[in-house]
C-alpha positions in Angstrom: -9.2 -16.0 -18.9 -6.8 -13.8 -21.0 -7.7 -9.9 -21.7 -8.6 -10.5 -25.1 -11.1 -13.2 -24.0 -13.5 -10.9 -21.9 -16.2 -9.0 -24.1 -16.2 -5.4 -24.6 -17.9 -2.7 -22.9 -20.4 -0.5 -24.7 -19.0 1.9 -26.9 -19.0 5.4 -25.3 -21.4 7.9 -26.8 -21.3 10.7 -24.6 -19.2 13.6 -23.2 -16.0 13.1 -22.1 -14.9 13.3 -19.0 -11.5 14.4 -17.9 -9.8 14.1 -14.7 -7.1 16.2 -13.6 -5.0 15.8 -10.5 -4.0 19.0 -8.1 -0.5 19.9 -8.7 1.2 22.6 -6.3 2.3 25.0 -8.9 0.5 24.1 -11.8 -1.2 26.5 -14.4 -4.8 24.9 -14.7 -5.6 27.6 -16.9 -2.9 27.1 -19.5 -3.6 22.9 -19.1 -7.1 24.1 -20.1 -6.7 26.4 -23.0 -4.0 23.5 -24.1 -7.0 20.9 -24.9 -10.0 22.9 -25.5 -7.6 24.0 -28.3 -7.8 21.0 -30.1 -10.0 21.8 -32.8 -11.8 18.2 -32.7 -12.5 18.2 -28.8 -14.8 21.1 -29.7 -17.4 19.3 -31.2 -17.7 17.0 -27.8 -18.9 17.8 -24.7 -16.0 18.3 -22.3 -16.4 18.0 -18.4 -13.7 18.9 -16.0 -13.1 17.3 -13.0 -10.6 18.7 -11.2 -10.0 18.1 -7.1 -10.1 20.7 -4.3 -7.5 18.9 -2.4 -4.3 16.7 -3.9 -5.8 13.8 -2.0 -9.4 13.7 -3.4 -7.9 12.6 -6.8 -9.4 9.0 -5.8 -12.8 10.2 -5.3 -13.4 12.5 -8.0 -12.2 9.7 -10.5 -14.8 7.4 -8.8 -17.5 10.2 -9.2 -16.0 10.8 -13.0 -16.5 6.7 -14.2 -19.6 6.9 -12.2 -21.3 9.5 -14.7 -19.4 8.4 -17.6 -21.6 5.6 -17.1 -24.9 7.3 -16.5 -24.6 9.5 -19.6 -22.8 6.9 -21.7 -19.3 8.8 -22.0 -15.7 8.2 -21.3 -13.5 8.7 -18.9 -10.1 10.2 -19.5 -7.0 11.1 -17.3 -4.7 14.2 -18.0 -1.5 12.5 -15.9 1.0 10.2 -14.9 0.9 6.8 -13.6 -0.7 7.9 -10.3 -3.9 9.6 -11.8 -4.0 7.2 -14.6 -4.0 4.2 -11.7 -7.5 6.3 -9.7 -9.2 6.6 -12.9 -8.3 3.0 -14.0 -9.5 1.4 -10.9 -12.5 3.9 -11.2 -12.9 3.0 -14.4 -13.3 -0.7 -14.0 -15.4 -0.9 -11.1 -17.7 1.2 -13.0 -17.4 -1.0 -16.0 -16.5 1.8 -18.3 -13.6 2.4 -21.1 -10.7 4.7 -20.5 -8.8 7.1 -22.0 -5.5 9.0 -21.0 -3.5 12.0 -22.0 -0.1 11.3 -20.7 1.1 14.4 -18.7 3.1 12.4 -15.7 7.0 12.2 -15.7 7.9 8.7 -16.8 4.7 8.2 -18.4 5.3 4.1 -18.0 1.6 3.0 -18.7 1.2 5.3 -22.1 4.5 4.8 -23.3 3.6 0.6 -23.2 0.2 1.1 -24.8 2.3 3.2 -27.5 0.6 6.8 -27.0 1.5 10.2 -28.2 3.7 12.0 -25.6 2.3 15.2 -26.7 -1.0 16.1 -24.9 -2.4 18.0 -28.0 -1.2 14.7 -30.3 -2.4 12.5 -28.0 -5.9 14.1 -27.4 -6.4 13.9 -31.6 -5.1 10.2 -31.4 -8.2 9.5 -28.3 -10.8 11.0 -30.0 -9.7 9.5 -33.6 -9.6 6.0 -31.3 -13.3 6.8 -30.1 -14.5 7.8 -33.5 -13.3 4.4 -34.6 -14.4 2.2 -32.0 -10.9 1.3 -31.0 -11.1 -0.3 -28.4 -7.9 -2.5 -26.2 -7.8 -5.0 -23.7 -5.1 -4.2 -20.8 -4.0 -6.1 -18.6 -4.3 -4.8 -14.5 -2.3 -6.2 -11.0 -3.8 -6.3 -7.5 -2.3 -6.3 -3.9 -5.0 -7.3 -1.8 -7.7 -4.5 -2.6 -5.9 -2.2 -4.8 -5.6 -2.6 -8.2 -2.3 -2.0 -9.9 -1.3 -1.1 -13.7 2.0 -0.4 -13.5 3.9 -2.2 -10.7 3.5 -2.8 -7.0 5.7 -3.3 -4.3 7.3 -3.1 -0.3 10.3 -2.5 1.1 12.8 0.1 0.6 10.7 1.7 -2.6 7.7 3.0 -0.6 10.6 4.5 1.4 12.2 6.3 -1.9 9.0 7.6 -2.8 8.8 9.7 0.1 12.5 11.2 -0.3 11.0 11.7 -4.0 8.9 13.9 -2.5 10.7 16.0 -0.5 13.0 16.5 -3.2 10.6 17.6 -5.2 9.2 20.2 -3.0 12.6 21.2 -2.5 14.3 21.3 -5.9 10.9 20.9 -8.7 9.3 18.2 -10.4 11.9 16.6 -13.0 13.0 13.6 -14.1 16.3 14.8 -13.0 15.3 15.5 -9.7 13.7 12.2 -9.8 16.9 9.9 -10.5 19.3 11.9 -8.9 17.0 11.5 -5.4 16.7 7.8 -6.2 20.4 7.2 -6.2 20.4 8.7 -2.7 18.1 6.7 -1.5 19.8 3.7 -2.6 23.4 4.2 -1.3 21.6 5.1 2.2 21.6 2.2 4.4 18.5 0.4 4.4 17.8 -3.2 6.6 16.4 -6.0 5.0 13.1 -8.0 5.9 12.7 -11.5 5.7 9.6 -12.4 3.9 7.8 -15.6 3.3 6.7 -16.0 -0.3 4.6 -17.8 -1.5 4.1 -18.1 -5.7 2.2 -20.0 -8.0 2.5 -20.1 -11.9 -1.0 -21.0 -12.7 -4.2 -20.1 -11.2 -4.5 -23.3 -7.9 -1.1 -24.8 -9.0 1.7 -23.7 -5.9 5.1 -24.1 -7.5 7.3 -22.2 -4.6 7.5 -22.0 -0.7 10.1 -20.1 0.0 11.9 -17.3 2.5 13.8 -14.3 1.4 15.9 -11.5 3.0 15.1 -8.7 0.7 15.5 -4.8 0.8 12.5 -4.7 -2.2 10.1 -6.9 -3.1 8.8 -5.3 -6.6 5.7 -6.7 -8.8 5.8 -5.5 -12.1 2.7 -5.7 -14.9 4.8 -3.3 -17.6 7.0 -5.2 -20.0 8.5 -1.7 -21.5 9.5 -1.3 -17.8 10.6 -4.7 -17.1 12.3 -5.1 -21.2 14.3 -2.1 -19.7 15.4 -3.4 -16.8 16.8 -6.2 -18.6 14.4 -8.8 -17.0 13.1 -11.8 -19.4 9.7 -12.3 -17.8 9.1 -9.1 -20.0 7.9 -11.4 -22.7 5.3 -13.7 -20.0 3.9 -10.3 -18.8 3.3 -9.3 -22.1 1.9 -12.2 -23.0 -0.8 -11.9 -20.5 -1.6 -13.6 -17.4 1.2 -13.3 -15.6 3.3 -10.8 -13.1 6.9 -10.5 -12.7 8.6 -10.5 -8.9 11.7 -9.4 -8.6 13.5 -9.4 -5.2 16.8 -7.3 -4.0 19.1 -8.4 -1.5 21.1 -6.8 1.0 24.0 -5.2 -0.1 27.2 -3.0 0.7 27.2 0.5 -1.0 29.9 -1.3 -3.5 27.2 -4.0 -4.6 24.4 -1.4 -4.8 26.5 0.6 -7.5 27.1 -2.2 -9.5 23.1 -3.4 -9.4 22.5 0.5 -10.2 24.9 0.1 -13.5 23.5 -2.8 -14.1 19.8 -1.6 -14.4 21.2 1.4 -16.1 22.5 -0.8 -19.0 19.7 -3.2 -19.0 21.5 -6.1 -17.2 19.5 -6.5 -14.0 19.0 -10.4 -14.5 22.5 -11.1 -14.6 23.1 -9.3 -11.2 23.7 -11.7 -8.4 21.4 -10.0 -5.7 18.5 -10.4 -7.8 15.8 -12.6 -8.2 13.2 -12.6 -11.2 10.2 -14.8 -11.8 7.1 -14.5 -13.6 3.9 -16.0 -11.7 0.1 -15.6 -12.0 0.0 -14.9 -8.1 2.4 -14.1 -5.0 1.5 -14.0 -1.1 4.3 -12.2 0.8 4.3 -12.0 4.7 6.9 -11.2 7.3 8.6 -14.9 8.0 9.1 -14.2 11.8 8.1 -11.1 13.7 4.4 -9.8 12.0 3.9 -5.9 11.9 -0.1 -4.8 12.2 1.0 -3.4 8.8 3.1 -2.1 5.9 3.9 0.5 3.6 2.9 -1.1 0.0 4.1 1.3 -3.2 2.0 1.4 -6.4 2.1 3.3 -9.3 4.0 5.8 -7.2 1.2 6.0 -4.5 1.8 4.4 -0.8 -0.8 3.0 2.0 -0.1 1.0 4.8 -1.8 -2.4 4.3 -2.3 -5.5 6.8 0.3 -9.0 5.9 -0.1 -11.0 4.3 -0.1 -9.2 0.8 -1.5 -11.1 -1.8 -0.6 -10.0 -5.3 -2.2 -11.3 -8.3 -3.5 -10.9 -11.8 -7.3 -9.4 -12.6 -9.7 -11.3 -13.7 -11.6 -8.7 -15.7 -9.0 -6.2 -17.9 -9.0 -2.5 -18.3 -10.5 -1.1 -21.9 -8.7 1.6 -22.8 -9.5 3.7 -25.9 -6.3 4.3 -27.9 -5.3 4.2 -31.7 -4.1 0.8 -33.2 -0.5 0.2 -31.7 1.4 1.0 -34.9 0.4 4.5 -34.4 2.6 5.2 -32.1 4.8 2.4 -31.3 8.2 4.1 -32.1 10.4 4.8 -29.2 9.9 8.3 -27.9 12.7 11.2 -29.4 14.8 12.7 -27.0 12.2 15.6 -27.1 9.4 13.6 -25.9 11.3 11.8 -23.1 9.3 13.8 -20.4 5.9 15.8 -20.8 4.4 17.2 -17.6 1.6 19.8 -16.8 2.7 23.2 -17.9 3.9 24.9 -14.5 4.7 28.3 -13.4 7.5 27.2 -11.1 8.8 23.9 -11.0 5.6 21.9 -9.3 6.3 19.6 -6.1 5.3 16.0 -7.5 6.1 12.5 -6.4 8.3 10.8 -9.2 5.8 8.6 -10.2 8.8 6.4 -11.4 12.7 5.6 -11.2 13.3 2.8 -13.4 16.0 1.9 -16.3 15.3 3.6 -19.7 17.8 3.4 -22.7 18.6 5.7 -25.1 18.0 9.1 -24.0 16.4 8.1 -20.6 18.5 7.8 -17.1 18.0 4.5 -15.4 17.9 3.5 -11.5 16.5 0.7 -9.8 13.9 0.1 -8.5 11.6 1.1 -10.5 8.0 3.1 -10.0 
């Protein structure tokens, strides 16, 4: 069953429910008097829920979906990819609609589903979407238990994410920081795994048994993301029902820089130590020796999960609340390339995302 085949949720009638992640260094305050600003949020009922800890952003999205249900509101999240993935999954279990103020660095999911970049713009566009019942199917990725919305994936990434992070603590949250710590990552040796993989193009038909030595195994469900990266199963994601693989090789430091150029320009399917296919599922395991577990990336989070991974495509979509796509379906100016939380400081923040973005954007592989 496609997206658009499943039946809507109920409309949402009640107050609106915002979740907002903990950010070292961010001015709450300033994030607040940002939105309540917005002359038609005042006539709603607003409810904050912001975490005591970084790590209880999971939780309190579960608690947020939770009574958006009971009172018949909505759920929104003020973030990137990584909040917007918590109150997603929140979101679905609870069977509720969603609605997101972009605020992250990359801002992969809302730039897709064609929203504002600005969070004042883009709280007028939500609440003229809920006003008019507007109302979209999206589709969501799984790897084993978690649900995914942006991409998934093992290997070296889960690795870069955590020298995103210590760049960030050392140097600020920035797309510039971001990139700059990716391309380190890359041109540091890095071993390869061999995995067993396992894909099938339609739901119970197995097309492909196969073994690869990779570096990165990635799953991507966000065609801007995977249109940028130059890969063609863009289209078949878009389309619905299916999720793109790609797989790196092992490579010298002279063959990295040339798959780095090549994702910056859009060219990744023509690089020889890629592989691209679009599939409805994929099971990955270790071929020979089988660790307890491993480190699986998505939407810029990590957890350590048990082999084999099973990735595939949900059965039930997201319903997100967001303004016809014409609205906002213009490529981003160069002044709306990155919108984050006001800060004092420069905040410490995962990246969230490193992948190829043209025009005014910087582009490394892979991608968040």
């Amino acid at each position: 069953m496609l997206a658009s085949d499943c039946p809507h949720p109920p409309q949402p009638r009640g107050p609106i429910h915002l979740v907002v992640p903990k950010r070292p260094g961010a001015d709450l305050d300033l994030l607040r008097a940002t939105l309540e600003g917005v002359s038609a949020l005042q006539a709603h009922n607003l409810v904050w829920h912001v975490p005591r800890q970084r790590g209880d952003i999971v939780q309190l999205a579960r608690n947020a979906a939770e009574a958006a249900r009971t009172d018949g509101g909505l759920v929104v999240a003020a973030g990137g990819d990584g909040t917007i993935n918590a109150v997603a999954a929140a979101a679905l279990h609870a069977g509720v609609p969603m609605g997101v103020v972009p605020m992250g660095t990359f801002n992969y999911f809302s730039r897709e589903n064609g929203l504002a970049l600005d969070p004042e713009q883009s709280v007028q566009d939500l609440l003229q979407a809920l006003h008019a019942g507007d109302l979209r199917p999206v589709q969501v990725g799984y790897v084993n238990h978690r649900m995914f919305v942006v991409n998934a994936s093992v290997g070296l990434y889960p690795k870069l994410l955590a020298e995103r992070e210590r760049a960030s603590l050392r140097f600020g949250r920035s797309r510039g920081v971001a990139v700059a710590s990716a391309v380190w990552s890359l041109f540091r040796p890095a071993a390869g795994r061999r995995w067993r993989v396992v894909m099938t193009t339609q739901h119970g038909a197995e097309v492909r048994h196969e073994e690869h030595l990779v570096t990165t195994l990635f799953v991507g469900n966000n065609p801007l993301q995977l249109d940028r990266m130059g890969l063609p199963q863009a289209q078949q994601v878009a389309d619905g029902g299916h999720l793109a693989v790609v797989m790196l090789k092992p490579q010298n430091r002279r063959a990295i820089a040339r798959t780095v150029w090549n994702a910056a320009t859009g060219q990744l399917d023509r690089d020889n130590a890629v592989t691209s296919i679009a599939c409805t599922e994929l099971t990955v395991a270790p071929s020979s020796w089988r660790p307890p577990q491993v480190k699986v990336a998505f939407d810029g989070e990590r957890e350590w999960m048990a082999p084999p991974l099973h990735f595939r495509v949900g059965t039930r979509p997201l319903w997100l609340v967001a303004p016809s796509p014409s609205v906002h379906d213009a490529a981003p100016q160069p002044s709306q390339a990155v919108v984050t939380m006001p800060t004092a400081p420069p905040s410490a923040q995962g990246l969230g995302a490193i992948a190829p973005c043209r025009g005014s954007d910087v582009a490394v592989w892979p991608c968040a």
